[in-house]
C-alpha positions as CSV (number, residue, x, y, z in Angstrom):
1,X,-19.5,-55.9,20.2
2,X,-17.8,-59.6,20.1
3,X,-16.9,-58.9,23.7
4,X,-20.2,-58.2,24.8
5,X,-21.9,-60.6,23.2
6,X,-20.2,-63.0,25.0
7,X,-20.9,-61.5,28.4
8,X,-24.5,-62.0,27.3
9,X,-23.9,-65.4,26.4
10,X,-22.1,-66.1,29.8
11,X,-24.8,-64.9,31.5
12,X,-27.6,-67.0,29.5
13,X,-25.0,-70.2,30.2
14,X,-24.6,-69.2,34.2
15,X,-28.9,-69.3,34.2
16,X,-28.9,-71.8,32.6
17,X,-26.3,-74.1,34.4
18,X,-27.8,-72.9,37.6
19,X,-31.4,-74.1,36.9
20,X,-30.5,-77.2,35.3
21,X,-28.4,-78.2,38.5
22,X,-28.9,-78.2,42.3
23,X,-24.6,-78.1,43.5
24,X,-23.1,-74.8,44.1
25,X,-25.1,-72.0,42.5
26,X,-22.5,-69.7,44.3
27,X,-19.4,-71.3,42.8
28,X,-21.1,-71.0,39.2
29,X,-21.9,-67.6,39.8
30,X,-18.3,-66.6,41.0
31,X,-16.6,-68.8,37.8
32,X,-19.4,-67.0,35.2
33,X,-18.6,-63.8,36.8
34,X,-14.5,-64.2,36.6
35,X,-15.2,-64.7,32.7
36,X,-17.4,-61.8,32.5
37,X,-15.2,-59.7,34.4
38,X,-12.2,-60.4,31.8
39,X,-14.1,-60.3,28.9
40,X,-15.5,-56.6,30.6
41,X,-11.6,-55.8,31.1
42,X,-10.4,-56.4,27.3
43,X,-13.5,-53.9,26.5
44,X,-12.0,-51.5,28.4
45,X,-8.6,-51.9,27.1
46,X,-10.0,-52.0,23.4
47,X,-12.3,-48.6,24.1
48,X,-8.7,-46.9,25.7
49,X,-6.7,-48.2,22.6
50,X,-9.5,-47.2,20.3
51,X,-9.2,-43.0,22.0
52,X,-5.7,-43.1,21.7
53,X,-6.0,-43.9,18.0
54,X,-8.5,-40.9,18.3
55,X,-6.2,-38.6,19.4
56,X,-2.8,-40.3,17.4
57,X,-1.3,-37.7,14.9
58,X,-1.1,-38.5,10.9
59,X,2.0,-40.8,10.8
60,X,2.7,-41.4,14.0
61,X,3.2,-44.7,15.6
62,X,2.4,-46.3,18.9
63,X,4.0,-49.0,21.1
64,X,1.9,-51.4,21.8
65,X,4.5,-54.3,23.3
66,X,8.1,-54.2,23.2
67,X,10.2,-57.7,23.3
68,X,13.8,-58.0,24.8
69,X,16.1,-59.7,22.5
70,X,19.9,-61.3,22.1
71,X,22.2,-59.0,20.7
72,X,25.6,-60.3,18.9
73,X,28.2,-58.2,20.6
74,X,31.9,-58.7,18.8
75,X,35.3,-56.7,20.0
76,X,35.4,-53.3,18.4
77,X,32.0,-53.3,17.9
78,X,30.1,-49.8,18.6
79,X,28.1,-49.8,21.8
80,X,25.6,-47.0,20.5
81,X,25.2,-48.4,17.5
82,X,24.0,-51.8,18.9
83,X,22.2,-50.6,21.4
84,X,20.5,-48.2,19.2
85,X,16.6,-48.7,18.8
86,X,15.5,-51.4,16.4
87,X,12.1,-52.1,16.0
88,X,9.8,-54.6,14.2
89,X,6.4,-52.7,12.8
90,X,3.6,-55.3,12.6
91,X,0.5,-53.9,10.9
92,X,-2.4,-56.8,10.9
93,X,-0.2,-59.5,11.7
94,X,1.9,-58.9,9.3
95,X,5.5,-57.6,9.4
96,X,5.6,-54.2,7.3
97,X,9.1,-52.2,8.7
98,X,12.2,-53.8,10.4
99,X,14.3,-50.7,11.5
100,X,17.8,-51.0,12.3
């Protein structure tokens, strides 16, 4: 709803900025429409996100960014072991899980 609010509001703002000035009506209308057109993107990726939380099983988990990181390598060390998966589970900004 936030999202498309703002469209609104970027297109009340592009009427506006067009009437009140007399340059490059074009140019405003191609910047207002680049906003629109992101703000219209991140909808989309929302409403995707939001039917894949639909369709998610109880207790299941999903990816939603992975991050590379350093790893301390030492002689003798296991190679499976560090390379195992590790993972940091973030729920509302706030770290929750640190598997190892």
């Amino acid at each position: 709803m936030q999202l498309e609010q703002e469209c609104q509001q970027l297109l009340f703002e592009q009427r506006k900025l067009q009437h009140k000035q007399s340059g490059s009506k074009h140019e405003i209308a191609r910047r207002f429409q680049l906003e629109i057109k992101k703000r219209k993107e991140e909808q989309e990726l929302l409403d995707f996100k939001i039917e894949q939380l639909d369709i998610l099983e109880i207790g299941h988990e999903i990816v939603e960014q992975e991050v590379e990181a350093l790893v301390e390598v030492q002689e003798g060390a296991h190679w499976n072991k560090i390379m195992g998966e590790k993972a940091i589970i973030i729920k509302d900004d706030i770290v929750i899980r640190i598997d190892r």
